[in-house]
N, CA, C and O atoms as a printed pandas DataFrame, in Angstrom:
     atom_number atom_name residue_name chain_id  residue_number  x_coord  y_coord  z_coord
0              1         N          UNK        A               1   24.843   18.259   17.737
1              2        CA          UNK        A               1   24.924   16.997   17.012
2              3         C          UNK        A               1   23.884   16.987   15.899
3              4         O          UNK        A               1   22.708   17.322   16.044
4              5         N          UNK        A               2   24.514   16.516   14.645
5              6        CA          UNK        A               2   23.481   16.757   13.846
6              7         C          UNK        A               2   22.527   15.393   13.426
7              8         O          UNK        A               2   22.939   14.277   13.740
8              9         N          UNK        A               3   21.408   15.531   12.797
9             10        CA          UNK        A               3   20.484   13.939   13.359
10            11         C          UNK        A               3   20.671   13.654   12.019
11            12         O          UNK        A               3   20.633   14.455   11.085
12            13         N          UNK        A               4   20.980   11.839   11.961
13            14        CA          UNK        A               4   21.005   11.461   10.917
14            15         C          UNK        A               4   20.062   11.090   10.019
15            16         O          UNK        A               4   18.943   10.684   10.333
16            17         N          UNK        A               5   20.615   11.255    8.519
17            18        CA          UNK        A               5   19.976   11.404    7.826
18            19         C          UNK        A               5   19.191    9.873    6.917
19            20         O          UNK        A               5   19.960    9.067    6.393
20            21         N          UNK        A               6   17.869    9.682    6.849
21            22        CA          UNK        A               6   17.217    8.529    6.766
22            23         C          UNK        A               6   17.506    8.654    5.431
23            24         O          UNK        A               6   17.519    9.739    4.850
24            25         N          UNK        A               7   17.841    7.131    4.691
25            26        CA          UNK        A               7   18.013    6.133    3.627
26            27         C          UNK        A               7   16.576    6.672    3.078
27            28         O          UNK        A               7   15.853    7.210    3.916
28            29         N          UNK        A               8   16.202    6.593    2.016
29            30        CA          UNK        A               8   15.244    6.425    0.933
30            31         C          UNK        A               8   15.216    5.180    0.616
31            32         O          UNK        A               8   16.130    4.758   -0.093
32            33         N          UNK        A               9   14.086    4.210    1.090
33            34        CA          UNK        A               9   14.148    3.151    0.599
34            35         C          UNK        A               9   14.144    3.080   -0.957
35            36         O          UNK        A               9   13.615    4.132   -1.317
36            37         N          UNK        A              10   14.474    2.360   -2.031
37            38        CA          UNK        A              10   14.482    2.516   -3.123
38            39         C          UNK        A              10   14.236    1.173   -3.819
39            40         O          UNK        A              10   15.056    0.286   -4.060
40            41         N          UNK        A              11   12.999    1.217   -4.074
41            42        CA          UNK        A              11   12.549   -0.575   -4.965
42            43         C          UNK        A              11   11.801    0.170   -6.208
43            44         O          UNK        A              11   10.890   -0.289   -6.897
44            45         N          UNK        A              12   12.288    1.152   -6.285
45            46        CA          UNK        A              12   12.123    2.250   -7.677
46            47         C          UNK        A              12   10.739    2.405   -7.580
47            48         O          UNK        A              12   10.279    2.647   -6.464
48            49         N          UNK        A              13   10.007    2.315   -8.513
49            50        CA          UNK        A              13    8.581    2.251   -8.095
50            51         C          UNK        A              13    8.120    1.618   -6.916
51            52         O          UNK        A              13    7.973    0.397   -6.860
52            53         N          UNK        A              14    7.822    2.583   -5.719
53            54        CA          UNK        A              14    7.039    1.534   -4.655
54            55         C          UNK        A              14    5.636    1.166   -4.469
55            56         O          UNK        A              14    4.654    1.909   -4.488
56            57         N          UNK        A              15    5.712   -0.430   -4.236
57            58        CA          UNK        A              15    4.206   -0.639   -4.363
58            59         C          UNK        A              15    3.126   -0.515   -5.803
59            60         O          UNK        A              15    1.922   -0.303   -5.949
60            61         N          UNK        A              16    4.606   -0.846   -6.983
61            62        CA          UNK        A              16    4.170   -0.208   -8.177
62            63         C          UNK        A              16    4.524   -1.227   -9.239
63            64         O          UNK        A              16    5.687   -1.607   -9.102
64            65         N          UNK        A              17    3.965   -1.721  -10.133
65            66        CA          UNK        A              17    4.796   -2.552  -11.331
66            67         C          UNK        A              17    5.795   -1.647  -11.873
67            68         O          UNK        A              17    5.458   -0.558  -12.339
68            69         N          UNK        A              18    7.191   -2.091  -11.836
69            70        CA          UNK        A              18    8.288   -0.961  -12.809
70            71         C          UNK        A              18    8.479   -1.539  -14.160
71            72         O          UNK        A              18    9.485   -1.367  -14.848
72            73         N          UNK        A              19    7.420   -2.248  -14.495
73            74        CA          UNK        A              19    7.144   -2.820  -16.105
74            75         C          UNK        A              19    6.189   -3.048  -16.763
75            76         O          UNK        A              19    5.765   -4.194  -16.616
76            77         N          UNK        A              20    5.528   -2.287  -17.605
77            78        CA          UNK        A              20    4.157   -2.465  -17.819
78            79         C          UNK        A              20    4.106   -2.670  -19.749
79            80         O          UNK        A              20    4.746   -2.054  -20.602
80            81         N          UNK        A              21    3.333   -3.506  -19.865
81            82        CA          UNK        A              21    3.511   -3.583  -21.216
82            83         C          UNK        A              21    3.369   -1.967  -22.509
83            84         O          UNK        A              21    4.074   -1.767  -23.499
84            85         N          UNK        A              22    2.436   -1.258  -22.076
85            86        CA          UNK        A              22    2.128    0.107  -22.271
86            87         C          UNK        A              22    3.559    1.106  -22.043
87            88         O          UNK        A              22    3.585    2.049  -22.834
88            89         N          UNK        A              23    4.595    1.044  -21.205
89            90        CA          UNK        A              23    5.439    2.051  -21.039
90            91         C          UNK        A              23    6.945    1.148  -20.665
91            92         O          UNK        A              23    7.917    1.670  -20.118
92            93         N          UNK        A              24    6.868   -0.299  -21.097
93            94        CA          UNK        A              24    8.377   -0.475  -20.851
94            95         C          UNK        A              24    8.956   -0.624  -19.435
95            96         O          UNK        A              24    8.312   -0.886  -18.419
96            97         N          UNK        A              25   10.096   -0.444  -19.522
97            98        CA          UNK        A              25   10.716   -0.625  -17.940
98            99         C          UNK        A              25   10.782    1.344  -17.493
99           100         O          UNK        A              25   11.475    2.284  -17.883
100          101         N          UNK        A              26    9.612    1.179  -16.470
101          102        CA          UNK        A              26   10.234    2.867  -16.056
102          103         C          UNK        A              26   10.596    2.964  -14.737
103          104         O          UNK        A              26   10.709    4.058  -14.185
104          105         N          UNK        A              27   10.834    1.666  -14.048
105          106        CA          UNK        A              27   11.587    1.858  -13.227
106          107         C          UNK        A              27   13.318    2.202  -13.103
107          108         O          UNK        A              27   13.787    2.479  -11.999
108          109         N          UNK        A              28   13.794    2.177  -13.772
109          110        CA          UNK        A              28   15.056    2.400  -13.875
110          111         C          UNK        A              28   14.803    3.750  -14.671
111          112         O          UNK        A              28   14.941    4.640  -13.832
112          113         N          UNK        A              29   14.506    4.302  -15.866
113          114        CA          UNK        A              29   14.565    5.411  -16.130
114          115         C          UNK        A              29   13.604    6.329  -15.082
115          116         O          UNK        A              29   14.123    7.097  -14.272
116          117         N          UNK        A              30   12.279    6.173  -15.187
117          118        CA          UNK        A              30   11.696    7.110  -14.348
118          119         C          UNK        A              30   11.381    6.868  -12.657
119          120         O          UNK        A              30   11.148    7.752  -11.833
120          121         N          UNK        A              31   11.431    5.827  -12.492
121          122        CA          UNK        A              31   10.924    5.885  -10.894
122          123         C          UNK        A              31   12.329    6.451  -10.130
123          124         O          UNK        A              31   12.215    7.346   -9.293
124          125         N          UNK        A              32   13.861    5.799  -10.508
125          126        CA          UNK        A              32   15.223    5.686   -9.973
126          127         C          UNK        A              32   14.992    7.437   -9.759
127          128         O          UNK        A              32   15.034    7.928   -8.631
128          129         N          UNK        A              33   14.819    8.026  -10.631
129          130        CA          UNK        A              33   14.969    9.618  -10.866
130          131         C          UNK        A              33   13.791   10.256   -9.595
131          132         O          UNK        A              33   14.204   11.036   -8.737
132          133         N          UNK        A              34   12.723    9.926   -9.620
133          134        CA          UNK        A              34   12.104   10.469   -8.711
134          135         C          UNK        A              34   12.417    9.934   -6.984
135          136         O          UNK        A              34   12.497   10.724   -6.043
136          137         N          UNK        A              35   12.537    8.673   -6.892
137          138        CA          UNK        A              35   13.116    8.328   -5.666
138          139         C          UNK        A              35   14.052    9.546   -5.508
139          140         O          UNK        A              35   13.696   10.471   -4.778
140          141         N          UNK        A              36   15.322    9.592   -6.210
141          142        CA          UNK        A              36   16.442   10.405   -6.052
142          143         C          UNK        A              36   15.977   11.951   -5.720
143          144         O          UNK        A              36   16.514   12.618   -4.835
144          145         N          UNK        A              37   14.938   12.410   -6.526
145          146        CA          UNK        A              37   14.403   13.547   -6.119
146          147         C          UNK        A              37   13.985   13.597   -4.512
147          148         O          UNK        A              37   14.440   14.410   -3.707
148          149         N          UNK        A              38   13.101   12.640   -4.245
149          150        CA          UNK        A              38   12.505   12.798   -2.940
150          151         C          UNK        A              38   13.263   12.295   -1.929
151          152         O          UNK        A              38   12.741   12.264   -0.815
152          153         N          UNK        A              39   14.807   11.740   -2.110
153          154        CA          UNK        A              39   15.668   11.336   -1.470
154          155         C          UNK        A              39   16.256   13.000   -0.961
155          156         O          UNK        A              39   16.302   13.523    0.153
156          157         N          UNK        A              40   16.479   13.280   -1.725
157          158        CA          UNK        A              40   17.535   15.054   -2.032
158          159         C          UNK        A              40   16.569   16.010   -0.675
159          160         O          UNK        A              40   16.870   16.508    0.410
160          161         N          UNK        A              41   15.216   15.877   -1.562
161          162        CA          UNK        A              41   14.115   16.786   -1.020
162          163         C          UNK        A              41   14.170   18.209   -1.268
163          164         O          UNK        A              41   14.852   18.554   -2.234
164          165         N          UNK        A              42   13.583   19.114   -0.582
165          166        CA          UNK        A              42   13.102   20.206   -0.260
166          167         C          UNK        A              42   11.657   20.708   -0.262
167          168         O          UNK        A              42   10.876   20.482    0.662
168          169         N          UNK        A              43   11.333   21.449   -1.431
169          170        CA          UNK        A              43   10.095   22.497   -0.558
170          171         C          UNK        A              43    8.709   21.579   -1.027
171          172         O          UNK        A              43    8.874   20.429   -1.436
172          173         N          UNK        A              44    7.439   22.133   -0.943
173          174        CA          UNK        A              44    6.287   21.337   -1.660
174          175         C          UNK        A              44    6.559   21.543   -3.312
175          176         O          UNK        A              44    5.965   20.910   -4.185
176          177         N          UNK        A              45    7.494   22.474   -3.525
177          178        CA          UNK        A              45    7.550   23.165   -4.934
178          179         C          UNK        A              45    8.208   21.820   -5.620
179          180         O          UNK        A              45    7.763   21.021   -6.444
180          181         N          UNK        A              46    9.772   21.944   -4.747
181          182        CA          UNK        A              46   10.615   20.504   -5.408
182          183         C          UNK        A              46    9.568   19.275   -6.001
183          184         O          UNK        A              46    9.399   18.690   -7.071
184          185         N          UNK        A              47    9.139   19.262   -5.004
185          186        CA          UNK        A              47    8.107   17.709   -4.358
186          187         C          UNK        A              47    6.802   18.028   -5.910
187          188         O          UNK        A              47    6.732   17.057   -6.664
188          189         N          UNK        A              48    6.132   18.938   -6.202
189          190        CA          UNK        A              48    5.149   18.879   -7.413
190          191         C          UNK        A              48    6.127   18.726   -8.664
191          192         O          UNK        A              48    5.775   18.116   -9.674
192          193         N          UNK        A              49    7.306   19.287   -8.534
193          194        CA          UNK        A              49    8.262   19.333   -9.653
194          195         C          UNK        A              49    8.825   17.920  -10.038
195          196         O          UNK        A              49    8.913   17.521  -11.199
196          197         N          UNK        A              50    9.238   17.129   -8.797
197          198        CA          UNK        A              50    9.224   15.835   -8.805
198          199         C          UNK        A              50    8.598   14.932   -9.685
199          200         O          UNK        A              50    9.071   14.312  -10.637
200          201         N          UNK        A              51    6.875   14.966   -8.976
201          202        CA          UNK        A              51    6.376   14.066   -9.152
202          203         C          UNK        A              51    5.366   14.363  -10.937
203          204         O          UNK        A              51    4.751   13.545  -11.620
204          205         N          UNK        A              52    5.618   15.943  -11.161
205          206        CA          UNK        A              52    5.649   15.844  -12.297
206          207         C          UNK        A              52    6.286   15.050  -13.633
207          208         O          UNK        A              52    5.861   14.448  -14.620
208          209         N          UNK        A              53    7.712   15.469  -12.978
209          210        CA          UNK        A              53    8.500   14.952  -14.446
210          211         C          UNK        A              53    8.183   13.343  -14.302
211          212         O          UNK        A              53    8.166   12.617  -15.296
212          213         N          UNK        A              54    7.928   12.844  -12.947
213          214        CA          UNK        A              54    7.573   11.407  -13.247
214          215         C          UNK        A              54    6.722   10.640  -13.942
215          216         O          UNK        A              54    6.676    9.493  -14.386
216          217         N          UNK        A              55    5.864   11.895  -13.896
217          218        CA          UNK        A              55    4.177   11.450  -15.010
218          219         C          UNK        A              55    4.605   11.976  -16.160
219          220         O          UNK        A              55    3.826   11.549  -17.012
220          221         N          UNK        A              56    5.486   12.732  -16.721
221          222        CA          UNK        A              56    5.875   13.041  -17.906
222          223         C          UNK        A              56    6.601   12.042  -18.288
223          224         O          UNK        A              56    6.305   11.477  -19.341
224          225         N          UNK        A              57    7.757   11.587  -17.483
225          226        CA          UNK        A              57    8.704   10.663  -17.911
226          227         C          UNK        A              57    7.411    9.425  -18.346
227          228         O          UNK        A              57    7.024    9.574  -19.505
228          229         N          UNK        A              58    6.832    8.444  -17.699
229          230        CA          UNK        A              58    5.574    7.533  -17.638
230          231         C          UNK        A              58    5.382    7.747  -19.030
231          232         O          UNK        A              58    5.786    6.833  -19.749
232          233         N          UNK        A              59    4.763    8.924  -19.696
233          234        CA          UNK        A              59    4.163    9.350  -20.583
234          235         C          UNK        A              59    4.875    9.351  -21.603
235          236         O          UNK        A              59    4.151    9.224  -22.591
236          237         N          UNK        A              60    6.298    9.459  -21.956
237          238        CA          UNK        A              60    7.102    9.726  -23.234
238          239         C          UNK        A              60    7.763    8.216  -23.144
239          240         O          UNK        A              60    8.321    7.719  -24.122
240          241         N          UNK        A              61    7.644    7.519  -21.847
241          242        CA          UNK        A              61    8.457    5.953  -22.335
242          243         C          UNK        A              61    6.658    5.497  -23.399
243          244         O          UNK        A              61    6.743    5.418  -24.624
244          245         N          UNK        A              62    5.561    5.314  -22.850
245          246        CA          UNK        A              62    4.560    5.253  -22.909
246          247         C          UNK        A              62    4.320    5.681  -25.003
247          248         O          UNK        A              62    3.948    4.919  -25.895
248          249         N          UNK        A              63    4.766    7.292  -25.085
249          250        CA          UNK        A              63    4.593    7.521  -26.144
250          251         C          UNK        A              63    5.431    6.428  -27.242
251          252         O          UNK        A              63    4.872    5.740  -28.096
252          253         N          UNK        A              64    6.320    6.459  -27.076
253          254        CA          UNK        A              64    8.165    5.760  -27.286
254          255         C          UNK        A              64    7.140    4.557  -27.607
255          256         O          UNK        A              64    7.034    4.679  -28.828
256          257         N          UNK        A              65    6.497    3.702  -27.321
257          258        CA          UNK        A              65    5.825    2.769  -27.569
258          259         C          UNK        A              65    4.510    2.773  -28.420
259          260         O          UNK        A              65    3.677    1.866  -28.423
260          261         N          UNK        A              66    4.475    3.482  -28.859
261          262        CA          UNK        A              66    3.292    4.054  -29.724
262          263         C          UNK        A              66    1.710    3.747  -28.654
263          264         O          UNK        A              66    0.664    3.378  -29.188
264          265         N          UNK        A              67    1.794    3.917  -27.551
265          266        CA          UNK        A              67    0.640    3.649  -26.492
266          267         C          UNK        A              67    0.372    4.767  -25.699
267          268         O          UNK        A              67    0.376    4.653  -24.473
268          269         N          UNK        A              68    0.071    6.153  -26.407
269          270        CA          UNK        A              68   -0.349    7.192  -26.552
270          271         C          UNK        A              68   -1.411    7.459  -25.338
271          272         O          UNK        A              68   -1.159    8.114  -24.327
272          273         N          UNK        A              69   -2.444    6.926  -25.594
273          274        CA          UNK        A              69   -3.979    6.684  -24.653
274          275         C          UNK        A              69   -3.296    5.951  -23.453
275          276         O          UNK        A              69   -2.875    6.683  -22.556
276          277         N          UNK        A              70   -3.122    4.530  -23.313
277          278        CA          UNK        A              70   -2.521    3.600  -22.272
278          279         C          UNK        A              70   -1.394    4.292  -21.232
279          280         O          UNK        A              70   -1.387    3.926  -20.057
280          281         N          UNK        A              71   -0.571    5.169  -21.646
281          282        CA          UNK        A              71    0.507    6.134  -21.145
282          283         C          UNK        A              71   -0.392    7.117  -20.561
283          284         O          UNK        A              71   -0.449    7.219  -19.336
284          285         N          UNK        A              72   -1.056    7.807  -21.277
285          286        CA          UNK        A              72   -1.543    8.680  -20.888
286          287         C          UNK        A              72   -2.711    8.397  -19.421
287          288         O          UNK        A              72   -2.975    9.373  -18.719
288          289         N          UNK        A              73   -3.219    7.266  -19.144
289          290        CA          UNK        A              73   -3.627    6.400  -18.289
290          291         C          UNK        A              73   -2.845    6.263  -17.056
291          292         O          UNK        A              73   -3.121    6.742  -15.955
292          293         N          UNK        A              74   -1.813    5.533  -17.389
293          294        CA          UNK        A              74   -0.988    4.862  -16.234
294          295         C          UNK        A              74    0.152    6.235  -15.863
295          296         O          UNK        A              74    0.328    6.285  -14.646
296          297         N          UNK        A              75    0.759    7.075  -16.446
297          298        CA          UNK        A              75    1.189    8.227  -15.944
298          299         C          UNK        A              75    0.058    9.177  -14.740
299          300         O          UNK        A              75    0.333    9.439  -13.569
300          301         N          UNK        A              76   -1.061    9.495  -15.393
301          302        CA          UNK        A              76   -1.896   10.086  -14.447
302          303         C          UNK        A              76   -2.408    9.004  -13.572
303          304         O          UNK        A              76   -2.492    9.562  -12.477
304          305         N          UNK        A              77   -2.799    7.773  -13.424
305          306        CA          UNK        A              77   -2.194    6.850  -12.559
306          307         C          UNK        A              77   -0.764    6.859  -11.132
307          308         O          UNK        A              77   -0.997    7.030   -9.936
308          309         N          UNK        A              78    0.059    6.720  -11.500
309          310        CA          UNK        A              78    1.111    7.312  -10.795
310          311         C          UNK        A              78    0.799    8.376  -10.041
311          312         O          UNK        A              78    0.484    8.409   -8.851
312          313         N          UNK        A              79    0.937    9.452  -11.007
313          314        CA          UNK        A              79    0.892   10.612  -10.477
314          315         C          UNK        A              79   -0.382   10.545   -8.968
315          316         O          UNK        A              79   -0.074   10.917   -7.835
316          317         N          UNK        A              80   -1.373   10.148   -9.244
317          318        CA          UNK        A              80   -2.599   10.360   -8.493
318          319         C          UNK        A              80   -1.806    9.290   -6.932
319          320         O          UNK        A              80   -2.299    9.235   -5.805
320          321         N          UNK        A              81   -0.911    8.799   -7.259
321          322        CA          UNK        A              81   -0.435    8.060   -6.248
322          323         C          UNK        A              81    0.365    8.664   -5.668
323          324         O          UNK        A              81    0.183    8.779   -4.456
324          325         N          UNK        A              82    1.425    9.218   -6.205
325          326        CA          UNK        A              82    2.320   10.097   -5.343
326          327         C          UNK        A              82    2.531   11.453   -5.156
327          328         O          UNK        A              82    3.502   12.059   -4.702
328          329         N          UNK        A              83    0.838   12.049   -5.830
329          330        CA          UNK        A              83    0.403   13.111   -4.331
330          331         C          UNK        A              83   -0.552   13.013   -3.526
331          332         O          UNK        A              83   -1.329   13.897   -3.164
332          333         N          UNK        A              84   -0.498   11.638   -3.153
333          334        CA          UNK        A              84   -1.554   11.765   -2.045
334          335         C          UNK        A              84   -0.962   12.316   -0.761
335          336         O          UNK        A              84    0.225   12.284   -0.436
336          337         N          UNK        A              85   -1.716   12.693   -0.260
337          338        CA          UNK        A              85   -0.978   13.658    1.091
338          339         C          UNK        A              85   -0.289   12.470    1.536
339          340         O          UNK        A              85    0.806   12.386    0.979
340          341         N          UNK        A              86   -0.509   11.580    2.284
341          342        CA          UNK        A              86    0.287   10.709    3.371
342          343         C          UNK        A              86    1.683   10.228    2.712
343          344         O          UNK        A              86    2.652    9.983    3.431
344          345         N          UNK        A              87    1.724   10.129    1.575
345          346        CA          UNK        A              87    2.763    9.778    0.420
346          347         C          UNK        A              87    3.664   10.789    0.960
347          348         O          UNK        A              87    4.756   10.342    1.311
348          349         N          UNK        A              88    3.448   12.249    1.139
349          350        CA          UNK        A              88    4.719   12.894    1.290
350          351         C          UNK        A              88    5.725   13.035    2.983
351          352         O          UNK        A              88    6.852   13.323    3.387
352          353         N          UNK        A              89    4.536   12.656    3.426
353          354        CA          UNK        A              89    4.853   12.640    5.172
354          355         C          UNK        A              89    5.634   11.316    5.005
355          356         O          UNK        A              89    6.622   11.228    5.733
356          357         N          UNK        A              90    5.363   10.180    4.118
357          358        CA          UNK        A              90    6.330    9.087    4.405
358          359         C          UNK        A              90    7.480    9.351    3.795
359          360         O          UNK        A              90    8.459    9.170    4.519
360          361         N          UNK        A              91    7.807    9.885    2.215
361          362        CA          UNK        A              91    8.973    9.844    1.953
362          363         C          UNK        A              91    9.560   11.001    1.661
363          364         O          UNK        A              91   10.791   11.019    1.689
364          365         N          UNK        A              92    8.887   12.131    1.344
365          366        CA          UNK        A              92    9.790   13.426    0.958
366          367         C          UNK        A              92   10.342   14.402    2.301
367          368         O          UNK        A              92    9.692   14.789    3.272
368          369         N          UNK        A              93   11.615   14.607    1.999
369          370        CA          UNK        A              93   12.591   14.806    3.139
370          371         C          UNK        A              93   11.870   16.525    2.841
371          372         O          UNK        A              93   12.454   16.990    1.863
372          373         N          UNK        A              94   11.003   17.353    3.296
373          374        CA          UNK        A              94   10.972   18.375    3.332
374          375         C          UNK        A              94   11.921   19.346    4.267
375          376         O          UNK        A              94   12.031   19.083    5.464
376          377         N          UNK        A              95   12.602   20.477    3.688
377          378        CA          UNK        A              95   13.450   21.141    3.944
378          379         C          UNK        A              95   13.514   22.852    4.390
379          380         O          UNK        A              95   13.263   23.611    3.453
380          381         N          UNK        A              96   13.788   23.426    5.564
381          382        CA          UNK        A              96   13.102   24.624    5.757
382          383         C          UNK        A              96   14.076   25.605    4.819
383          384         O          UNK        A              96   15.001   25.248    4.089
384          385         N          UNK        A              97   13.651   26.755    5.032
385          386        CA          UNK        A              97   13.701   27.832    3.864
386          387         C          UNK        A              97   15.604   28.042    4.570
387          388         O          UNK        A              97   16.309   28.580    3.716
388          389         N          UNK        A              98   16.261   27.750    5.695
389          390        CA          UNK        A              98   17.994   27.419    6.041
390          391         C          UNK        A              98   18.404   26.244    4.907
391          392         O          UNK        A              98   19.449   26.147    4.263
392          393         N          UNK        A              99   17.345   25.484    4.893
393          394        CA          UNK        A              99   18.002   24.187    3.906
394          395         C          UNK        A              99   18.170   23.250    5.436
395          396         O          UNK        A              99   18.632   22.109    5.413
């Protein structure tokens, strides 16, 4: 029997403003995308790859606004949030090398 598979809660950014005057709405462009990543899952590799493009994404809505410095802030912000170790034990579905 195979064990079912847990929901990703999804309030896009969690525990996070998904609107900041500095970067716009990035909950729908960037948080929706990384949930979905760590919904999917796999290795620690996926999981840095993840939470990269999320601080990149942060950073180019951020640029997109001419708030260059402020982006550059609240992206490495983020980021420092979702690799903290306990962050991945709660939501990233890690996956063995069978899949």
């Amino acid at each position: 029997m195979k064990p079912k598979r847990k929901k990703c809660k999804r309030d896009w950014c969690t525990a996070a403003p998904d609107w900041l005057p500095s970067t716009g709405d990035i909950g729908e462009t960037c948080c929706r995308a990384h949930d979905k990543a760590y919904e999917i899952g796999g290795t620690e590799i996926d999981r840095l790859r993840a939470d990269r493009a999320l601080r990149d994404c942060i950073y180019a809505q951020a640029k997109a606004r001419r708030n260059r410095l402020r982006g550059w802030v609240v992206s490495r912000l983020y980021y420092l949030g979702v690799r903290h170790p306990k962050r991945a034990k709660q939501a990233f579905r890690y996956k063995n090398a069978q899949g």
